[in-house]
C-alpha positions as CSV (number, residue, x, y, z in Angstrom):
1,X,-15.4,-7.4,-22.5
2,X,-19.2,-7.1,-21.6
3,X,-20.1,-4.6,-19.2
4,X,-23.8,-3.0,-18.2
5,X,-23.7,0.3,-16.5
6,X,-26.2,2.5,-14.7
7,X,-26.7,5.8,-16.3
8,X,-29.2,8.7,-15.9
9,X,-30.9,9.7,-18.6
10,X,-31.5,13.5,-19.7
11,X,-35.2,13.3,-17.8
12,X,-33.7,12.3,-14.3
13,X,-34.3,8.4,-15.1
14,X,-32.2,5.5,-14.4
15,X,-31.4,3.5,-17.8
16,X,-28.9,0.4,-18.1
17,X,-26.7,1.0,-21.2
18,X,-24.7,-2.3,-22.5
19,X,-21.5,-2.0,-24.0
20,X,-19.4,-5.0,-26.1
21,X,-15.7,-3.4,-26.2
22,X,-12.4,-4.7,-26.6
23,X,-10.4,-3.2,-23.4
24,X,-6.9,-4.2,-22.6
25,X,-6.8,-4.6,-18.4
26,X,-3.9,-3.1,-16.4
27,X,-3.3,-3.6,-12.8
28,X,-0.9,-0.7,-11.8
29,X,0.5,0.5,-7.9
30,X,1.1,4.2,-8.2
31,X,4.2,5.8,-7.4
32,X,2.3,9.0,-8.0
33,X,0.5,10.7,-5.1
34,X,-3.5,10.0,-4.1
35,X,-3.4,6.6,-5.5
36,X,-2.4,4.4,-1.9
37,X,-3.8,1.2,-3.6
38,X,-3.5,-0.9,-6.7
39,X,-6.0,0.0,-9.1
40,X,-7.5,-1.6,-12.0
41,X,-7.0,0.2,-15.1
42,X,-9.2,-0.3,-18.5
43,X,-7.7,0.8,-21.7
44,X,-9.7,0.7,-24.6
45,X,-8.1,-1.5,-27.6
46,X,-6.7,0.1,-30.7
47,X,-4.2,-0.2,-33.4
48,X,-2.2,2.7,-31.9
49,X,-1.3,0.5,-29.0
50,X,-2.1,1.7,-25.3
51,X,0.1,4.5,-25.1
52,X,3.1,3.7,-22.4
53,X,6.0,2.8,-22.2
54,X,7.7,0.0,-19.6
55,X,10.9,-0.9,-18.1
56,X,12.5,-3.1,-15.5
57,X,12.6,-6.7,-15.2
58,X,13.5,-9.8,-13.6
59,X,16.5,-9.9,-15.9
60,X,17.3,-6.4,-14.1
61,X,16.6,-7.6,-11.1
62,X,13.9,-4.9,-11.2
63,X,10.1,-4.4,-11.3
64,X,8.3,-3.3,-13.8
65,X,7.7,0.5,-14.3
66,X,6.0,2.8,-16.8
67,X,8.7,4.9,-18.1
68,X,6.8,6.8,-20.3
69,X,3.1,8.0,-21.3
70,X,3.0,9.0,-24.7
71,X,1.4,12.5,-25.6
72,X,-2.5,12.0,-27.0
73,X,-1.9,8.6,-26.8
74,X,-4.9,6.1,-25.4
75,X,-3.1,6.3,-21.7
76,X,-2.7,10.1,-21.5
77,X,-6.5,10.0,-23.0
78,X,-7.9,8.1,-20.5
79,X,-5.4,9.6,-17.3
80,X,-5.5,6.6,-15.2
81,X,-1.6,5.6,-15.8
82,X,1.2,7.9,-14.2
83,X,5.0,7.5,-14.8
84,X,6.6,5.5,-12.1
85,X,3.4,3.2,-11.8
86,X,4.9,-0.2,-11.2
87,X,2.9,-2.3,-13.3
88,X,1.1,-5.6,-11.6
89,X,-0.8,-7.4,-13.8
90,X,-1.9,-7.6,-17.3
91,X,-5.3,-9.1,-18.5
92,X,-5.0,-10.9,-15.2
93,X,-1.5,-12.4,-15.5
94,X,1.1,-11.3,-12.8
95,X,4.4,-9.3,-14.5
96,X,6.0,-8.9,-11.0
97,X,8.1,-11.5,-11.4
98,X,8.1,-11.3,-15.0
99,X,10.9,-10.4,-17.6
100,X,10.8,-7.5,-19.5
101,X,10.0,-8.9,-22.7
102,X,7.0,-11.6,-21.2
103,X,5.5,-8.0,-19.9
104,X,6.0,-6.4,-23.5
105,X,4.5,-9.9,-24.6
106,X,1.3,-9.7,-22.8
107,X,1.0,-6.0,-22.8
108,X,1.0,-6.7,-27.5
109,X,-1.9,-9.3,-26.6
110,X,-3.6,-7.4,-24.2
């Protein structure tokens, strides 16, 4: 992912910093209060994985849920995942109608 954002610098002046990461993209509806929208959620990419845990499924006849944020893992780093989020999307691709293991799938390639 490429991504160019305005920043102030320390005298008061506008800069444009550029950025290369790798970023895994999440698309989550909160069951967690003040969120009332989906929102797009950017994790950044590393071998520790992104820190949650899912469950639910078609096979359950069930959404998709995070059932668990790991401690000091990259989602509890970044705070923009809650338990009970139903999960939406991953890099794009819908999991709403997905089975558990296709989410789990895409989630690994993310």
């Amino acid at each position: 992912m490429f991504r160019l954002s305005d920043v102030n610098s320390a005298d008061g002046s506008k800069e444009v910093k550029a950025s290369a990461t790798a970023k895994a993209t999440v698309a989550a509806f909160a069951a967690s209060e003040g969120h009332a929208h989906p929102r797009v959620v950017e994790l950044p990419k590393t071998d520790e994985g992104l820190g949650f845990n899912v469950m639910g499924g078609k096979e359950q006849n069930s959404l998709i849920y995070i059932s668990r944020i790991i401690p000091g893992g990259v989602a509890d780093r970044h705070g923009g995942l809650k338990r009970g989020d139903q999960l939406l999307s991953v890099s794009g691709v819908s999991v709403e109608s997905e089975h558990h293991e296709r989410a789990v799938e895409l989630l690994k390639l993310a």
